[in-house]
VMD Tcl script that draws the C-alpha trace (Angstrom):
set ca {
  {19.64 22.15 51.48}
  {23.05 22.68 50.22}
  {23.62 25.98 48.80}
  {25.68 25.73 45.13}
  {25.89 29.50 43.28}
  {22.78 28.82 41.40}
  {21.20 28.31 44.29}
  {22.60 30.75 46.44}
  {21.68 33.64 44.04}
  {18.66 32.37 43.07}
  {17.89 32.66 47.24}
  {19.44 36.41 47.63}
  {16.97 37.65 44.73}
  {13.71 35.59 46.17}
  {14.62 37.22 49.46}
  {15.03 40.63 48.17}
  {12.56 40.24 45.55}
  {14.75 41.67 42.93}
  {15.77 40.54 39.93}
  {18.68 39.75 37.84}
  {18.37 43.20 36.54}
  {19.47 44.92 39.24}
  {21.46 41.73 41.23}
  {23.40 40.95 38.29}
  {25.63 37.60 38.45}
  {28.46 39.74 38.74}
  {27.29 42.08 41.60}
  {26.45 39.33 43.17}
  {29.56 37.20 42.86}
  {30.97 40.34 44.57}
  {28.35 40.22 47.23}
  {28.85 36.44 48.03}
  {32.41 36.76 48.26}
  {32.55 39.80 50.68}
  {30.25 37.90 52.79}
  {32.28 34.89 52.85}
  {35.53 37.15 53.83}
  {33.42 38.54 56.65}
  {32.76 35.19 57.86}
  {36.37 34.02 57.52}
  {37.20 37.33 59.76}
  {35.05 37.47 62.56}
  {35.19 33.62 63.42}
  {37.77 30.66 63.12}
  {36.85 27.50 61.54}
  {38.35 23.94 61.25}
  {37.73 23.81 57.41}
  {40.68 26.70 57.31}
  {43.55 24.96 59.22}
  {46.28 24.10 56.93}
  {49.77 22.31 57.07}
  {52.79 22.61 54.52}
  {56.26 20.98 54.79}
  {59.11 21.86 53.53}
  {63.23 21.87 54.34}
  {65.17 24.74 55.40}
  {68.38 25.64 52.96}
  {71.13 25.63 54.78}
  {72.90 29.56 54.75}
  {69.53 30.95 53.81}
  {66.90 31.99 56.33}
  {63.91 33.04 54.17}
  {60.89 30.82 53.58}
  {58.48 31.56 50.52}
  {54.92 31.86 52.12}
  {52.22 29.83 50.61}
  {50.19 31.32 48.17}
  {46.91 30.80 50.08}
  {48.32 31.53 53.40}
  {46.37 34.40 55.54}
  {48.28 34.06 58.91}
  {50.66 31.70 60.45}
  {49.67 29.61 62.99}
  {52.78 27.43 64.59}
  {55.87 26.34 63.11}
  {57.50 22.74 64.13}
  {61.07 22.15 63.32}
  {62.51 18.08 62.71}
  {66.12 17.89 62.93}
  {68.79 15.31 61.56}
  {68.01 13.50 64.66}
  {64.43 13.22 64.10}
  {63.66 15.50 67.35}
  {61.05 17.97 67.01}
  {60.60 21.38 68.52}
  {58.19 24.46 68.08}
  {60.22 27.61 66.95}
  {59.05 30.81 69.21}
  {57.41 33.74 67.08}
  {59.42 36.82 67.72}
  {59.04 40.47 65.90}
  {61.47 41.96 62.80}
  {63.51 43.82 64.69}
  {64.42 40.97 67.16}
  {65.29 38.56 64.38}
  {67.58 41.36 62.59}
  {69.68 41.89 65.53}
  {69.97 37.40 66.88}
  {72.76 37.41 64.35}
  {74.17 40.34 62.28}
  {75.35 38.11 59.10}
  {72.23 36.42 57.88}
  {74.11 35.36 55.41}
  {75.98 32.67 56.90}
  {74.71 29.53 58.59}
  {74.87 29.33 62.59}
  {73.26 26.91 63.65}
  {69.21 25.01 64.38}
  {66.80 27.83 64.47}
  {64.65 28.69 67.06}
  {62.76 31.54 66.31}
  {60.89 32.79 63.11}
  {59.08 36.41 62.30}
  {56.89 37.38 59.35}
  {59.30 39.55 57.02}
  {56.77 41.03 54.77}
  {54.19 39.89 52.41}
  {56.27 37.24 50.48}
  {58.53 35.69 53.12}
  {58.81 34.80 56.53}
  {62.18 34.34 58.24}
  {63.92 31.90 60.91}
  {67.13 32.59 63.01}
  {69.70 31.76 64.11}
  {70.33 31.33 59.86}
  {69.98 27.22 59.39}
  {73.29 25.43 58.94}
  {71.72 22.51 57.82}
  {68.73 21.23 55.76}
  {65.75 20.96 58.65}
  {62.30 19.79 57.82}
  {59.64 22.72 58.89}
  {56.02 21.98 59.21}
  {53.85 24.90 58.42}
  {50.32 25.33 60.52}
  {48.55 28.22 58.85}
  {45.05 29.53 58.04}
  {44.38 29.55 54.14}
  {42.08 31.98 52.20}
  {39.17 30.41 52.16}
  {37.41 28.52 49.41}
  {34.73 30.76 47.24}
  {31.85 29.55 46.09}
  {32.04 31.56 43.22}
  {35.11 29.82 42.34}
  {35.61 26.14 40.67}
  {35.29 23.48 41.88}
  {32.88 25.36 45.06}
  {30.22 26.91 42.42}
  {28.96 23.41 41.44}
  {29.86 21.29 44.59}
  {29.45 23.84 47.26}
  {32.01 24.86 50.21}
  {32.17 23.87 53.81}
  {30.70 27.02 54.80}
  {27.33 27.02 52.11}
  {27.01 22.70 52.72}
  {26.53 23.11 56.21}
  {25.98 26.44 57.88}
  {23.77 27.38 54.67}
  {22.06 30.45 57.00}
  {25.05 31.69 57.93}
  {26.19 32.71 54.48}
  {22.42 33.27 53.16}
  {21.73 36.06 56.15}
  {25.86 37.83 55.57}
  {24.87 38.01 51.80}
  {21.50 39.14 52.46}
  {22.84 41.78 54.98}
  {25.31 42.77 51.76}
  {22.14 42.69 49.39}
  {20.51 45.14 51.56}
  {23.26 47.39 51.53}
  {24.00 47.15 47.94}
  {19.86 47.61 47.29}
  {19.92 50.80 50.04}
  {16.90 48.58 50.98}
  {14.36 49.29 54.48}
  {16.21 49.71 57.17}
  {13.99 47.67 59.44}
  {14.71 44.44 56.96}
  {18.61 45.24 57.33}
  {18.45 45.34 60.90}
  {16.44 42.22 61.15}
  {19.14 40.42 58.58}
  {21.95 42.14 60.83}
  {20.58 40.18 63.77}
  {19.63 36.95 61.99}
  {23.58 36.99 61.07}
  {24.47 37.59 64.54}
  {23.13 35.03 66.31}
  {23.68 32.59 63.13}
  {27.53 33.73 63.50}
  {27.48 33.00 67.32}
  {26.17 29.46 66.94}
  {28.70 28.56 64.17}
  {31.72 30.37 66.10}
  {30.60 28.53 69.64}
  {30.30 25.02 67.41}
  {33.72 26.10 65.46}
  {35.75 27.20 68.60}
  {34.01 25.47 71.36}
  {32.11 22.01 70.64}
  {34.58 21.14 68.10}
  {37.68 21.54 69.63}
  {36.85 19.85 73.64}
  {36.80 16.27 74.37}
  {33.99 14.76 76.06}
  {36.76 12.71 78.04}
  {38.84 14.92 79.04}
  {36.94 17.96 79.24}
  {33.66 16.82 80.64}
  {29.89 16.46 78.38}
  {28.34 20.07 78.44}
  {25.74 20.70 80.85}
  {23.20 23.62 81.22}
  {22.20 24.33 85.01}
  {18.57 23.24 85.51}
  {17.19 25.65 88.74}
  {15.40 23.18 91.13}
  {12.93 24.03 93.17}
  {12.99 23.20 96.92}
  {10.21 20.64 97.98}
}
mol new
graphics top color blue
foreach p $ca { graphics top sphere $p radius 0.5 }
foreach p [lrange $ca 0 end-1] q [lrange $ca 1 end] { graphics top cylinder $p $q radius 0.2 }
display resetview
């Protein structure tokens, strides 16, 4: 079944057997979402692969990062010419000494650096108005959050123990509960985490084609 947050807190208080006296909505709210942020960090997922376009402004070498962004994946320039090319990801430092007046265009970048929390920056300093295509991961959706409360998310519509055993191991926690029922919650969300990261990084991203239909050894006995 697909988890909405009725549903989901509704489960976390059966499992725990406590009630909404003690798991209030907004304890757990704060419970789901630190188990969906543990997800999101210990495994990569399809569902958070985003893409953004936008030109360069010729003279200026700053780019506003995306309000949902959490790290950037590749960057793709387009020039005037339509050819396209992957800028290299280089460190502050290297970007402030490429060319010691930012201010002034030089030429088609080819490298770009996270600047700090608001911007990320290209060199050499764009002298003309270049497309950019932006591959990041976003924060992830919340199910606590409109429109994922009612409809569900990717994660709680189809890896439903996943986020019921990380909020359960939260619960726990939160409750100071038996330690035996934490550690068996801890491992339930282990080995639900390593099935969802081997389908997220593994199954999901090889092609039977090229990359050959998965086969487990069988041992054969000898005749």
């Amino acid at each position: 079944m697909a988890y909405t947050l009725t549903n989901l807190q509704d489960d976390i208080r059966n499992y725990t057997e406590v009630d909404d006296g003690v798991l209030t909505t907004g304890v757990l709210n704060t419970i789901i979402k630190n188990s969906e942020n543990k997800i999101y960090r210990e495994s990569d997922s399809d569902d958070n692969r985003f893409y953004a376009t936008s030109n360069l402004a010729a003279g200026s070498r700053y780019v506003t990062i995306p309000s949902d962004l959490r790290f950037i994946r590749y960057v793709q320039l387009t020039d005037s010419a339509g050819n396209q090319t992957f800028l290299e990801k280089k460190d502050t430092s290297y970007m402030a000494t490429f060319y010691d007046t930012p201010g002034t265009a030089s030429g088609t970048p080819k490298y770009y650096a996270n600047w700090d929390a608001n911007y990320w920056v290209v060199a050499p300093t764009p002298n003309a108005t270049n497309l950019i295509t932006l591959a990041y991961t976003k924060q992830p959706d919340s199910i606590t959050a409109s429109p994922g409360s009612t409809q569900g998310t990717y994660t709680s519509n189809k890896y439903q123990d996943l986020l019921l055993y990380a909020c359960l191991v939260e619960a726990y926690g939160y409750l100071k509960g038996p330690a035996d029922m934490l550690q068996y919650y801890m491992q339930a969300y282990q080995k639900a985490l390593q099935s969802y990261s081997i389908e997220q990084q593994g199954r999901r991203r090889r092609d039977e084609y090229q990359d050959g239909v998965i086969r487990t050894p069988l041992k054969s006995p000898s005749p």
